[in-house]
N, C-alpha and C positions, 0 to 999 in steps of 0.2 A: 423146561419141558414144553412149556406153552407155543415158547421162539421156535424151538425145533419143529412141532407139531404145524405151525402157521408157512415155518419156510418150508417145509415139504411139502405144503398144500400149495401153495403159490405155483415153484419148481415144477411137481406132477401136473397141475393144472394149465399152466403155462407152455411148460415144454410139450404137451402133446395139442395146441392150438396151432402150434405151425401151417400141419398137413387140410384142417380147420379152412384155415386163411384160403390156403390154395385152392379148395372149390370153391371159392367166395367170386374167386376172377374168372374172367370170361365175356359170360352174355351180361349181368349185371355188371353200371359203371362203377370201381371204386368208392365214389363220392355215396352213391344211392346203397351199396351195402351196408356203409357203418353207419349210414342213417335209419337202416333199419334197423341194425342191430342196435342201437345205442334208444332207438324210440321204445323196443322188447325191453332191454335191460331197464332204462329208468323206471317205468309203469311198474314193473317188477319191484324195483326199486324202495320206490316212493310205496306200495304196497305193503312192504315190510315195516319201512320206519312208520310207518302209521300205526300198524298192528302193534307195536312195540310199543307207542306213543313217545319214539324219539323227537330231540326236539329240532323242527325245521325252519323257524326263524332265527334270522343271522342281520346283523347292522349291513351297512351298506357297505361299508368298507372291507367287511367279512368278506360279501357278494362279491365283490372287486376279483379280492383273491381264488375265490371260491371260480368266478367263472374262468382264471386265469389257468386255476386248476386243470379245467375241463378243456380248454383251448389247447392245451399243451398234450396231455395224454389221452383225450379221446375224441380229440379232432384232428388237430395235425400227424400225431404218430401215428394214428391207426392207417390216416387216408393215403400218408407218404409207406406203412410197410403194403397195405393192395396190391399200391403202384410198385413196389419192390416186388413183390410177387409176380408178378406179368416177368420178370427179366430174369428172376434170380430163382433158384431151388429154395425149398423150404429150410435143407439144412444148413445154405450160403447164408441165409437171413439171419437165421438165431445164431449162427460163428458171428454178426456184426453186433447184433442186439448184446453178445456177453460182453462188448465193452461198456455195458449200462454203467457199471460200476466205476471206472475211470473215468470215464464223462462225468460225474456225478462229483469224483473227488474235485477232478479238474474244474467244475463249475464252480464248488464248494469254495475254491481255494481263489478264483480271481474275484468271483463276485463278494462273500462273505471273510475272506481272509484267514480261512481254516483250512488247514494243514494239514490230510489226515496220518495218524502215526504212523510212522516207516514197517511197521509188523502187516497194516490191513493194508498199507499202498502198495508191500512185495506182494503179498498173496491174489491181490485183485490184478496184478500184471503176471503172474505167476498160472494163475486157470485163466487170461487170456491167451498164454504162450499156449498151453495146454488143448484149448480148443484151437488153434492154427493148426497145432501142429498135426492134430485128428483129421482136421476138411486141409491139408496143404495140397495135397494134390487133386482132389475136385475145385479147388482155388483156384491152382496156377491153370490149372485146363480148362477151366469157365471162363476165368476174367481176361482168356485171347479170345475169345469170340463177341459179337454184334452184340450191344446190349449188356454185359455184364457192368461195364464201369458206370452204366445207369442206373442200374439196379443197386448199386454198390452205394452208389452217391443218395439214393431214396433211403436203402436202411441205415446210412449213416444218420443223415438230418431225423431221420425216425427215432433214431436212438436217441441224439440228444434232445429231441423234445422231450421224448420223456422222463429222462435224466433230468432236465432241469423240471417236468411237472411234480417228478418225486420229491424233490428240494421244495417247491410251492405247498405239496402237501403234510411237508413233516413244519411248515411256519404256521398251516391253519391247527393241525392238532396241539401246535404250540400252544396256541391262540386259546384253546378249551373250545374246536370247533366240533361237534358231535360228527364224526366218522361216515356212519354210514345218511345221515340227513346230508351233510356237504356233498356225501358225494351222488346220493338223487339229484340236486341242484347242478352239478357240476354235468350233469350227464344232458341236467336241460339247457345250457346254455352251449355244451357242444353240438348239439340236432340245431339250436336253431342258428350258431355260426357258419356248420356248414351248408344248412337249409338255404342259407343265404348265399352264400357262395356257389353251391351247387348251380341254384335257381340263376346266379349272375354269370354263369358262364354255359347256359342252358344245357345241364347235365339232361339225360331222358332218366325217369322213374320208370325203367324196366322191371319185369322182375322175371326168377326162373323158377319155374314150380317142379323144378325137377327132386327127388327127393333126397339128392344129395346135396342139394343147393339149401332145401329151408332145412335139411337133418342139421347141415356144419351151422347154417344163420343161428338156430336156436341152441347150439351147441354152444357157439360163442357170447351168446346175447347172454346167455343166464349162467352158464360153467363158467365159463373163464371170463366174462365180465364181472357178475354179480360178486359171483360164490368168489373169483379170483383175485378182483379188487377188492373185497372187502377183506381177507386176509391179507393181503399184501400191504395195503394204509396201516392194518392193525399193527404189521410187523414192524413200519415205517416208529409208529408212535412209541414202540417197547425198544427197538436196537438203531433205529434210524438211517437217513434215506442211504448212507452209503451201503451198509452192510444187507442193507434189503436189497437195493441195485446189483446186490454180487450173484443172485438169485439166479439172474440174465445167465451166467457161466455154466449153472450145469441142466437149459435149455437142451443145447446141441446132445448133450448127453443120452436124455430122455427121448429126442428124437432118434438119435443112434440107436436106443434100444426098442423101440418102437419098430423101423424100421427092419434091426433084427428079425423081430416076431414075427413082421408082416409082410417083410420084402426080401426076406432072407439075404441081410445086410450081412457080410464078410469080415469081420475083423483081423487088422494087422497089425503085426508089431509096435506099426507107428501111432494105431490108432488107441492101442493098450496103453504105449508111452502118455500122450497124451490124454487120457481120461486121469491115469498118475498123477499128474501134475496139476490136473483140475480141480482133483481132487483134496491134494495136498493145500494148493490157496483156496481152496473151501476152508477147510482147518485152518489157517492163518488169520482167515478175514473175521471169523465166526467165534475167534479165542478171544476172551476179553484183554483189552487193551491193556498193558502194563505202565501206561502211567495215565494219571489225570482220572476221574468219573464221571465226565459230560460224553454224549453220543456223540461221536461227530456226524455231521448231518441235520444236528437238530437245530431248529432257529430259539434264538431267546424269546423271551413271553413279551 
């Protein structure tokens, strides 16, 4: 009940950050939005584990990983999905981001030499086919115009960072790294990677005080940052990074239905088929595995 409860917080949380993102682009440059948001989120952060008196010392070699963490999923994926934002619809991105989970096995299986079983690897290609086939024709008609195979090539590299920082993240809770202390840390070592970066390629610290610019900033700094990573790690440490990764699949969904409510989105047959199917490798990924009782996903201690 716990898994269920933390993957539909994830899912809701997630899938409705798309549209989020999209006011994020514009007048502020990529690089200086998630540096603002990731400066809200830690403060936030580090606020809590304190309150809690989590513990926030870690060896050095922890720190390694820990800042590897934060390189991967909240410096490089956030700053390459922006720049996927400038090119692409919010709903083109999250159709790329549900291959989290394939990326995920696929890293799984060259780097670590884990295989994951043939029931979660159909289901995870299964709610990919599923979302194609929902955005196939906002696909085929996007990606012939200016700009779509840019956008396309941004959410890919986005996805696999963070596919491989989920794999980084299920070796620190290996590890007995306390969750949400790793990931304050992890959050300071991405502001000050990109700080550096920004600063090295003389990004401007614009900002837009418009109020739908700081509504989404804070939106994401503390919802779907805080509140969304720190379910999501949780989920990583109880079922592990692949089947957490599979989360990505039913994004486009919840944007679908969002969309509905608010944009009076049209459903058709093809896109009924495909929620079917997403659905269906939801059930497959999410059924305990029939052989073996190790997560796959997880690293050894």
């Amino acid at each position: 009940m716990i898994n269920l409860l933390l993957y539909a917080a994830v899912v809701l949380v997630w899938g409705s950050s798309w549209l989020a993102i999209k006011y994020q682009v514009g007048i502020v440059p990529p690089e200086a939005s998630v540096i603002y948001r990731f400066v809200i989120s830690g403060l936030v952060m580090f606020a809590w584990v304190l309150m809690l008196r989590l513990p926030l010392r870690f060896s050095r070699r922890d720190h390694m990983f820990i800042a590897l963490q934060g390189a991967l999923i909240f410096c490089i994926n956030y700053v390459l999905f922006y720049h996927a934002a400038a090119h692409l619809t919010t709903g083109l991105i999250a159709v790329v981001m549900s291959t989290a989970s394939i990326m995920t096995m696929l890293i799984n299986a060259v780097i670590l030499h884990r295989w994951p079983p043939r029931q979660m690897l159909s289901g995870a290609v299964l709610g990919a086919a599923g979302i194609a086939v929902i955005f196939w024709p906002e696909l085929t008609g996007f990606l012939s115009g200016e700009g779509g195979i840019i956008g396309v090539a941004f959410a890919v590299a986005a996805t696999a960072s963070f596919s491989a920082g989920g794999i980084v993240a299920a070796r620190n809770q290996a590890a007995g790294l306390s969750v949400r202390g790793s990931t304050a840390w992890a959050m300071v070592y991405a502001v000050t990677l990109l700080s550096l970066f920004a600063t090295a390629q003389g990004t401007e610290f614009s900002f837009d005080p418009r109020p739908l610019y700081v509504g989404s900033l804070f939106f994401l700094a503390i919802i779907s940052t805080v509140v969304g990573f720190a379910c999501y790690f949780a989920l990583i440490g109880r079922i592990g990074s692949e089947r957490s990764a599979y989360s990505a699949v039913l994004f486009p969904v919840v944007a679908l239905t969002m969309s509905t409510v608010f944009e009076a989105y049209q459903w058709s047959p093809l896109a009924l088929a495909g929620v079917g199917l997403t659905l269906l490798g939801n059930v497959l990924v999410l059924m305990p595995a029939s052989r073996g009782r190790q997560v796959a996903g997880e690293m050894p201690h």
